[in-house]
C-alpha positions in Angstrom: 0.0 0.0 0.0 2.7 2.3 0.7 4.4 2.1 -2.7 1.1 2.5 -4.1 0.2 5.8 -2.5 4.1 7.3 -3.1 3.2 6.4 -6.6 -0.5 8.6 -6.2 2.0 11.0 -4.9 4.5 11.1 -7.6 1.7 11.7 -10.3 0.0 13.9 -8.3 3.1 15.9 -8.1 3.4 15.7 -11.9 0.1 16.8 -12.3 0.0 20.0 -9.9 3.2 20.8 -11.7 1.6 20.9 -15.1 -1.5 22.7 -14.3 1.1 25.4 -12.6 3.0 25.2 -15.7 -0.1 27.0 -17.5 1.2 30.1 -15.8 4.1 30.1 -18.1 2.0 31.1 -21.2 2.1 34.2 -19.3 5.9 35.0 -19.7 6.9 32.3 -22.4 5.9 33.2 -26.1 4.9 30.2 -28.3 8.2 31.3 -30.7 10.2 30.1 -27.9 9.1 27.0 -26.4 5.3 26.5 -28.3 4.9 22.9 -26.2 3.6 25.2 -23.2 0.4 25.9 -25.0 -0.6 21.9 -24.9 -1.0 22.4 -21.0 -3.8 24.7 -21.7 -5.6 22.3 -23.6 -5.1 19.3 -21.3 -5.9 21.9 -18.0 -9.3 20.6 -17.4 -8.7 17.2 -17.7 -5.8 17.8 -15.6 -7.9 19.5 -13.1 -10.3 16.8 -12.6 -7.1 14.7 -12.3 -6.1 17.1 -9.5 -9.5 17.0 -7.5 -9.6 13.3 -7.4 -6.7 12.7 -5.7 -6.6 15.8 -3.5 -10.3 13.6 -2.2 -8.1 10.8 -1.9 -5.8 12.1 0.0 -8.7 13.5 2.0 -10.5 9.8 2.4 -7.0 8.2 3.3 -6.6 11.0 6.0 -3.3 12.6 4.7 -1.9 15.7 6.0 -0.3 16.0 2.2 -4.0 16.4 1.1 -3.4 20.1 2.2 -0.4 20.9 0.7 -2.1 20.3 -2.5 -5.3 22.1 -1.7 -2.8 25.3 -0.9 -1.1 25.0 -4.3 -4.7 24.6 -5.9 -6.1 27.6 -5.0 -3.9 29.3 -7.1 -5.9 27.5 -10.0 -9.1 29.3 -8.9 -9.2 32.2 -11.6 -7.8 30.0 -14.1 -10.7 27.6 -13.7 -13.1 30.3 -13.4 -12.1 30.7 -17.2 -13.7 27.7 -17.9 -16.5 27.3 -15.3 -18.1 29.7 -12.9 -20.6 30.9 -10.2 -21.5 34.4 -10.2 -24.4 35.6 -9.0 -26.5 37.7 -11.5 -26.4 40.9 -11.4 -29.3 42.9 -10.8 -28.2 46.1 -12.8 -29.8 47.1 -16.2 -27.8 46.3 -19.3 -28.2 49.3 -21.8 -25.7 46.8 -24.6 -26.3 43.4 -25.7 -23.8 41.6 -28.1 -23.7 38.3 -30.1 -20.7 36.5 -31.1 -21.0 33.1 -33.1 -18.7 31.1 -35.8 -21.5 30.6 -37.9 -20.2 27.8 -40.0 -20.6 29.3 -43.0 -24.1 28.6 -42.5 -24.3 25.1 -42.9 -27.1 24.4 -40.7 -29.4 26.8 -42.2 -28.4 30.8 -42.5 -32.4 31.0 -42.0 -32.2 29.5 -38.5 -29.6 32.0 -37.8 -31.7 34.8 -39.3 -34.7 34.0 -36.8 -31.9 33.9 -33.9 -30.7 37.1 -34.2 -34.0 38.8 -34.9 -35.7 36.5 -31.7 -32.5 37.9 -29.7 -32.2 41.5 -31.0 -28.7 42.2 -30.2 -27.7 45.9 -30.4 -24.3 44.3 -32.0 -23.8 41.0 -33.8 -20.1 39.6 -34.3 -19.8 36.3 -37.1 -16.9 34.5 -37.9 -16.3 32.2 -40.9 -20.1 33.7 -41.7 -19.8 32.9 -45.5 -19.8 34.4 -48.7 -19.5 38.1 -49.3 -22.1 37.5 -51.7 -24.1 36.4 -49.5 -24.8 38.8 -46.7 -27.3 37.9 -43.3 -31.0 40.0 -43.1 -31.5 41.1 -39.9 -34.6 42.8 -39.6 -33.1 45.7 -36.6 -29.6 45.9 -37.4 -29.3 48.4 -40.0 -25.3 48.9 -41.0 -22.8 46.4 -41.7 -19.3 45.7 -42.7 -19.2 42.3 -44.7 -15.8 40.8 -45.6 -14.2 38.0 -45.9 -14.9 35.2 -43.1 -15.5 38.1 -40.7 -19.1 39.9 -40.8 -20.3 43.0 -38.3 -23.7 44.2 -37.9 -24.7 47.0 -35.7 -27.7 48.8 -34.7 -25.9 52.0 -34.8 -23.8 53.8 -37.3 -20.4 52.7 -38.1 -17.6 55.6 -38.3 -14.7 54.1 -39.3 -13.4 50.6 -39.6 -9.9 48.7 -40.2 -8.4 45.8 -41.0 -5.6 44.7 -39.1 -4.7 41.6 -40.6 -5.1 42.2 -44.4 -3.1 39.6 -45.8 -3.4 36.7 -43.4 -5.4 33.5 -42.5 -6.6 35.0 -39.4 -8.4 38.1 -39.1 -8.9 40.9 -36.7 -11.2 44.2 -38.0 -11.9 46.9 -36.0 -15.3 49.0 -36.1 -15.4 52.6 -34.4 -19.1 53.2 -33.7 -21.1 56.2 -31.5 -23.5 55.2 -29.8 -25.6 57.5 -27.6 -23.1 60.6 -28.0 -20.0 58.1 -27.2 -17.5 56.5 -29.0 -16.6 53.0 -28.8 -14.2 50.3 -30.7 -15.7 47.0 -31.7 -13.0 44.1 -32.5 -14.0 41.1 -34.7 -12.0 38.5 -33.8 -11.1 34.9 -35.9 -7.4 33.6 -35.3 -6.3 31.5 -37.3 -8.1 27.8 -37.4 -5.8 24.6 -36.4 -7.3 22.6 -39.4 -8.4 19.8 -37.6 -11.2 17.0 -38.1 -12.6 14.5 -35.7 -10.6 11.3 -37.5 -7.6 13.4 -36.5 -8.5 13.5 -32.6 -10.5 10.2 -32.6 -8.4 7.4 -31.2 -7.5 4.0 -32.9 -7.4 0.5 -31.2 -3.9 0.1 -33.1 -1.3 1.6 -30.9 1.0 2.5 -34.0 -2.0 4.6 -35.4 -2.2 6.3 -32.2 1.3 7.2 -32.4 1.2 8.6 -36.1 -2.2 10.8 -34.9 -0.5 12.0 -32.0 2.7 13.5 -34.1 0.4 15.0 -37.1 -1.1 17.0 -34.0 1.9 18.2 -32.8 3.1 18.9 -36.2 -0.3 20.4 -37.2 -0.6 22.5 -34.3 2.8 24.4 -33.4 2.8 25.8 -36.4 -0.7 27.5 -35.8 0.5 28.6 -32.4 3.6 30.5 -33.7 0.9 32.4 -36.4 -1.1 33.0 -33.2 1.8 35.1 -31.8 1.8 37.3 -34.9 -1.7 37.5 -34.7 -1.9 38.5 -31.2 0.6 41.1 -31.8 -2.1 42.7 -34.1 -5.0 42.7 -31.5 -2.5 44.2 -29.0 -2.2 47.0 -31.5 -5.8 47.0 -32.5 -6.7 47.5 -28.6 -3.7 49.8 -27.0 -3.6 51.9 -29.8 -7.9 52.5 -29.9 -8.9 55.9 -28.3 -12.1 54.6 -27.2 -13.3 52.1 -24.6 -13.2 48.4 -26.7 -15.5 45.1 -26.7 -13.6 42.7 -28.5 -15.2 39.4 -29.4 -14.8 36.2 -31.6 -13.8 32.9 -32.2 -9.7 32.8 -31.3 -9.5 29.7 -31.8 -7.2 29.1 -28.5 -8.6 28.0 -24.9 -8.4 29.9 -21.7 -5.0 30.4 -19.8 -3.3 30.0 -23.6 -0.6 32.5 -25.0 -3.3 33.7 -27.1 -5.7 34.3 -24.2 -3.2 36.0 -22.1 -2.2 38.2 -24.3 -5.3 39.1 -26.5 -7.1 39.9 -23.3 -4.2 41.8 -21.7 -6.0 45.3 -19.8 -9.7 44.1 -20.7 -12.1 42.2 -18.9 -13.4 38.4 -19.7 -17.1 38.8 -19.6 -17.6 35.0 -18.5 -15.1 35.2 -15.5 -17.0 39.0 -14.5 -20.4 37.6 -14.7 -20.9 34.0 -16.2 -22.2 31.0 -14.5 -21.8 27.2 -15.4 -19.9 26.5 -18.4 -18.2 28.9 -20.9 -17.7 25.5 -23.2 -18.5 27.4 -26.7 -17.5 24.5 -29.4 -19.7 21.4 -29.5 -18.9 19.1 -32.1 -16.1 17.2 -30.3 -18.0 16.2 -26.7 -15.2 17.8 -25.3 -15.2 21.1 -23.0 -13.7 23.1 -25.6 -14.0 27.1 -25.0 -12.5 29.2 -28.4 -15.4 31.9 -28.2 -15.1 35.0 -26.3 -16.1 38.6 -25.0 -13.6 40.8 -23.2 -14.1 44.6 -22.6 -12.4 48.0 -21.8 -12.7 48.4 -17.4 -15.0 51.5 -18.1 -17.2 48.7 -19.4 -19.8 47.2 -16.6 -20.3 43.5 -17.6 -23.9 42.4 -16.7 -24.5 39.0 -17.9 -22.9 36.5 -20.1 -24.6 33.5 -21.8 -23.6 30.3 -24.0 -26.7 30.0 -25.6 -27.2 26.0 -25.7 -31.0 25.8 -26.5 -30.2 25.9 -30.1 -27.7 24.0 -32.4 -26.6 27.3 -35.7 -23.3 26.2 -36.6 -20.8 23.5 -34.3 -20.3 26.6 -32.2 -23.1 28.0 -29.4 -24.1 31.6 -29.4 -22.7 33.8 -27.0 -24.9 36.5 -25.4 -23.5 39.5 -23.5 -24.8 42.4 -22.1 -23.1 45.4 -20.6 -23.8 48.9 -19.2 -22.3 51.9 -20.7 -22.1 55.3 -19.6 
C-alpha cells in the first residue's frame, strides 16, 4: 500500500506541476518554447485529475492532502475561465452583443436569421459567416461591414473601420461606432483555425496509429500557435492603440490560460469570469469542453450578464450572449 500511495504521490506531483505550468504562457511566447500551450488544452482534464486525488488524499486522512489544496487555490481564476458561479447581477444592461462562428451557414443561415432577430442584439459579431455575396437579413440591425470570413452588424452607425490583418489566414477588423453621444471600438475576432477534423483527434485500437495521430497534432498544431503570436501582436495593437473604450469578441481559436488568451485579453475584462455562471464551453462538435469563443471589454465597461446559448444547435459553435452597461 505504501508504494502504491508514493506512486498517487509522484503523479500527483506531476500533475499539480503541469496545471502550474499553464502560468508560463504568461511570460513564455509560443516562438520560444510553443509545447507550453498543450497544458492549456489538457488543463481541465488535468484538473479533474487534480480534484480526485486531492479527495483521496482526504479519504485516506493525509496531512499531504493540504499541501495540494494550498497549491490549488492558485488554479481558482484560471478555472473560473472555464467554469463559474456568479451571481447575476441585478443592474440594467443598456448593450447586448452576439458572437457566433456561424459555419458558414451550414445548418441553415435561415435559422440563424430568426436567432438574431428573436435575440435582438444591439451588436452581432460572425466569424467564418460565409460568402461576401451572401450577406445575413436582420430585420433591426441596420449597418454592416461584410468581408471575408468576418461579418459585423450594428444597430448603430459605423464611423470608421480597419483591418488589421489584411493579408493573413486570421483576421482581426476593428469598427469605431457612436452610440448614444459616445465612442466605442468593436474588435472582430477569428485567429487562425488549427485545421483539424474529428478522425484526427479520434483514437485507434492500433497503438502504431495512435502514435502517427499524436505526431500529425503536434506537427499540425505548433505551427498555428507560432501564427497566433503574430496574430496576437495585431490585436494588441488593435486594442492599445484605440482611443475609445473596446468590446472585443470572436472565435480565437485558443482555450483559456493560452498564450493567445493571455495576451489578447491583456487590460480588458473576460465577460464570462466577470459575470458568467456554469460553463463557458463554446465549441460542441467534439463532446469535449472546448471554449474558443469570447467577449472581453475595456474596465470602463460594466459586464452584466454573459450566456452560451445551448437551447439551439446554428453552426458547431453556441451563441454567445453578453450584455453590458455603458455610460
Amino acid at each position: 500500500m505504501k508504494i502504491l500511495r508514493f506512486v498517487f504521490l509522484l503523479i500527483h506531483l506531476g500533475i499539480i506541476t503541469l496545471l502550474l505550468g499553464n502560468f508560463l504562457n504568461i511570460y513564455v511566447s509560443p516562438k520560444t518554447i510553443p509545447y507550453l500551450n498543450f497544458l492549456s488544452l489538457a488543463f481541465p482534464v488535468l484538473m479533474i485529475l487534480n480534484l480526485i486525488l486531492i479527495l483521496f488524499w482526504i479519504l485516506l486522512w493525509k496531512k499531504r492532502a493540504f499541501f495540494f489544496i494550498i497549491l490549488s487555490l492558485f488554479l481558482i481564476k484560471p478555472t473560473s475561465r472555464i467554469i463559474n458561479f456568479n451571481k447575476e447581477k441585478k443592474e440594467n444592461a443598456n448593450l447586448k452583443i452576439i458572437t457566433l462562428n456561424a459555419h458558414a451557414g451550414d445548418l441553415g443561415r435561415k435559422n440563424i436569421e430568426d436567432f438574431i432577430d428573436k435575440e435582438d442584439p444591439d451588436i452581432l459579431f460572425l466569424q467564418e459567416a460565409g460568402p461576401i455575396s451572401k450577406p445575413y437579413n436582420f430585420k433591426s440591425l441596420e449597418y454592416k461591414k461584410t468581408e471575408n470570413i468576418v461579418f459585423f452588424y450594428s444597430k448603430y452607425s459605423i464611423l470608421d473601420s480597419k483591418d488589421w490583418l489584411p493579408k493573413d489566414n486570421a483576421h482581426v477588423k476593428s469598427y469605431d461606432i457612436s452610440i448614444r453621444g459616445k465612442i466605442y471600438r468593436f474588435i472582430n475576432i477569428y485567429l487562425e483555425p488549427f485545421y483539424l477534423n474529428k478522425s484526427m483527434v479520434k483514437p485507434s485500437e492500433n497503438q502504431d496509429i495512435n502514435e502517427d495521430k499524436f505526431k500529425s497534432l503536434i506537427k499540425t498544431m505548433i505551427p498555428a500557435f507560432k501564427s497566433h503570436q503574430t496574430q496576437v501582436a495585431e490585436i494588441r495593437k488593435a486594442v492599445d492603440n484605440s482611443p475609445y473604450p473596446v468590446i472585443m469578441a470572436g472565435d480565437f481559436n485558443s482555450v483559456p490560460n493560452s498564450y493567445e488568451y493571455y495576451h489578447a485579453g491583456k487590460g480588458l475584462q473576460d465577460a464570462f469570469e466577470v459575470v458568467g455562471s456554469g460553463s463557458a464551453t463554446s465549441f460542441h462538435d467534439w463532446k469535449f469542453p472546448i471554449r474558443i469563443d469570447y467577449v472581453f471589454a475595456s474596465k470602463e465597461i460594466t459586464p452584466i450578464s454573459y450566456k452560451v446559448d445551448r437551447s439551439t444547435r446554428l453552426s458547431d459553435h453556441f451563441p454567445v450572449i453578453a450584455t453590458f452597461k455603458i455610460k
